[in-house]
C-alpha positions in Angstrom: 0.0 0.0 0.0 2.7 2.5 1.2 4.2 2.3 -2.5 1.2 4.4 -3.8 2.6 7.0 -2.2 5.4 7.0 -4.3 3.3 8.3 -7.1 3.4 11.8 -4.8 5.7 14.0 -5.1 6.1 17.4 -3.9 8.6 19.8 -5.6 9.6 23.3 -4.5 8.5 26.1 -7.2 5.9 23.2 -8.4 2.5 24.2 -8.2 3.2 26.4 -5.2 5.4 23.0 -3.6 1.7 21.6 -3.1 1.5 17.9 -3.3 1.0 16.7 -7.0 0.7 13.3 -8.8 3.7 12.2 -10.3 5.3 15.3 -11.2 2.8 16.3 -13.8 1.2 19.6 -12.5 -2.1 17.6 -11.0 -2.8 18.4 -7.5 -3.7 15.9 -5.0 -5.9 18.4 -3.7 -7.6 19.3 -6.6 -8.2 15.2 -7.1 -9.5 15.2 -3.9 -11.7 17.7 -4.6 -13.3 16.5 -7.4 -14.3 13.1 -5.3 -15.8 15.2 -2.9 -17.8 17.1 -5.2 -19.2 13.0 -6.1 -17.1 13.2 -9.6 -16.6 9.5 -10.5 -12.9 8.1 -10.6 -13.8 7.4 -14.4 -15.4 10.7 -15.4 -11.8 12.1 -13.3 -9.6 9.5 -15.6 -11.5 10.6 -18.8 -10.4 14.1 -17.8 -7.2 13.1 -16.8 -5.7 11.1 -19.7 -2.0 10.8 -18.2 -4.2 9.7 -14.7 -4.2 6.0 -13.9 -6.4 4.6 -11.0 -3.4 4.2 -8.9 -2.9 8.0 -9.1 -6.5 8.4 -7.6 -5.7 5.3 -5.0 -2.6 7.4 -4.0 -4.0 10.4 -3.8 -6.9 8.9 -0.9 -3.9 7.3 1.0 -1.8 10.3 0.7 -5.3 11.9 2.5 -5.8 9.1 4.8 -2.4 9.6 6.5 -2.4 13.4 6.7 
């Protein structure tokens, strides 16, 4: 499980050093969001083509443990 989290990365002068997804320029937060807004992980992984599910899986554990 804990090797999700290495799909986060955080990167000073990247998106304000906020946590992203895989150093593309997606925020965790904005994934996280998006969930809680009820999107669906496949409407967000239409939207997201370079997403994969384990991005979104990473992005709950990533929450989970904050």
């Amino acid at each position: 499980m804990s090797s999700l989290l290495t799909r986060i990365s955080q990167t000073p002068g990247q998106c304000g050093g906020r946590p992203c997804i895989r150093g593309m320029r997606i925020r965790v937060s904005d994934i996280l969001e998006m969930l809680a807004e009820m999107v669906s992980v496949n409407e967000i992984l239409a939207d997201f083509p370079d997403l994969e599910l384990a991005d979104i899986q990473a992005c709950l554990l990533f929450a989970a443990r904050l």
